[in-house]
N, C-alpha and C positions, 0 to 999 in steps of 0.2 A: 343433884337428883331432884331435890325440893324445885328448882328453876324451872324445869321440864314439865311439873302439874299445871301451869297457868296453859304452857304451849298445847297440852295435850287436854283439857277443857274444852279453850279455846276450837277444836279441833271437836272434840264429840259432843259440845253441846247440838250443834246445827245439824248435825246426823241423828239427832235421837229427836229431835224436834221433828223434823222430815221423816224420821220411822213413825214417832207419835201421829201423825197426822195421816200419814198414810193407810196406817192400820186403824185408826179411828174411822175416816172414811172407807175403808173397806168393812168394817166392822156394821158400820147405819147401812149404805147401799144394801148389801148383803142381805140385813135381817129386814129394815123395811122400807127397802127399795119399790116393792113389788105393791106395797100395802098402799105406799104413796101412791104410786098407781093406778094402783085400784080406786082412790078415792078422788082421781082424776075424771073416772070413770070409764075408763078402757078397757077392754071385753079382754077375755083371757089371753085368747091369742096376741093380741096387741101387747100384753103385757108379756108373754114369752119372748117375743119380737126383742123388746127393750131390754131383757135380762139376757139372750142369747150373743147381743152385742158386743159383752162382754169376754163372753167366750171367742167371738169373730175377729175381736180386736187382739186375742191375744194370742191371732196366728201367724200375725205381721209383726206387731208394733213393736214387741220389745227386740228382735233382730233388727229391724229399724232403725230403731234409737240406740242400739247395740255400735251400729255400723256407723250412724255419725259422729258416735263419741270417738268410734277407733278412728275414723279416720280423717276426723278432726283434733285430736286429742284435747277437746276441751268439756270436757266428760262434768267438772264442775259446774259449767256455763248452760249445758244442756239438762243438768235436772233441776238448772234454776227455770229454765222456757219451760218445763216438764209441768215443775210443779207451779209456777204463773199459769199456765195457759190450764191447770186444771182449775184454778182458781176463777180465772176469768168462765170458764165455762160452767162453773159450777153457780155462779151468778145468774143464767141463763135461765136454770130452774125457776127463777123468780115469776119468770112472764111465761108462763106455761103455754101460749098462744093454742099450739094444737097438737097433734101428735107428730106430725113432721118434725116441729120445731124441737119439742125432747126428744125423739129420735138422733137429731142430730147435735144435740147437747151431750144427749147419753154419748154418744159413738166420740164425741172430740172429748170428753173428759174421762174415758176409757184406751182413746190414743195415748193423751197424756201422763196417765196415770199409769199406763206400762213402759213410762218410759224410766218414771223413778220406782218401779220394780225391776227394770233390766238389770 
């Protein structure tokens, strides 16, 4: 029994890491996502725009990414692109260019991030 604690660590640590993370980012986004934007300087509507995405994104994405894990069955491999490619886009933030440009930061690190909620 005691042999089985290392295998089963091994096994939740990297899930709870990837939950930590997750809800941590859902957690800032969430509270001051908006505020950041606002001190972008983006008029209300622009900033519904950006928070709406969220919602837009999570009429597709996690059936999506549902559908390639099934019928890939590489369901591991895919919330590791899930949670890369939120990373990578979450980088993106850095050069704020314009609104277009976080528009479509927002929208790909809202793909990816429902992917490791699916």
């Amino acid at each position: 029994m005691s042999g089985d604690a290392p295998a089963a660590r091994a096994t939740v640590v990297p899930f709870a890491v990837v939950s930590f993370a997750y809800f941590a980012y859902t957690g800032l986004v969430t509270t001051y996502g908006t505020l950041w934007f606002q001190s972008l300087g983006y008029s209300t509507f622009a900033i519904g725009v950006l928070t709406a995405l969220q919602s837009a994104t999570r009429l597709f994405s996690p059936y999506a990414w549902g559908w390639f894990a099934d019928h890939t069955g590489k369901r591991e491999r895919l919330l590791t692109i899930a949670a890369g490619g939120s990373f990578i886009a979450s980088i993106g933030y850095f050069f704020p260019v314009d609104f277009i440009w976080v528009a479509a930061v927002t929208f790909v690190l809202f793909v990816c991030t429902a992917g490791g909620a699916a």
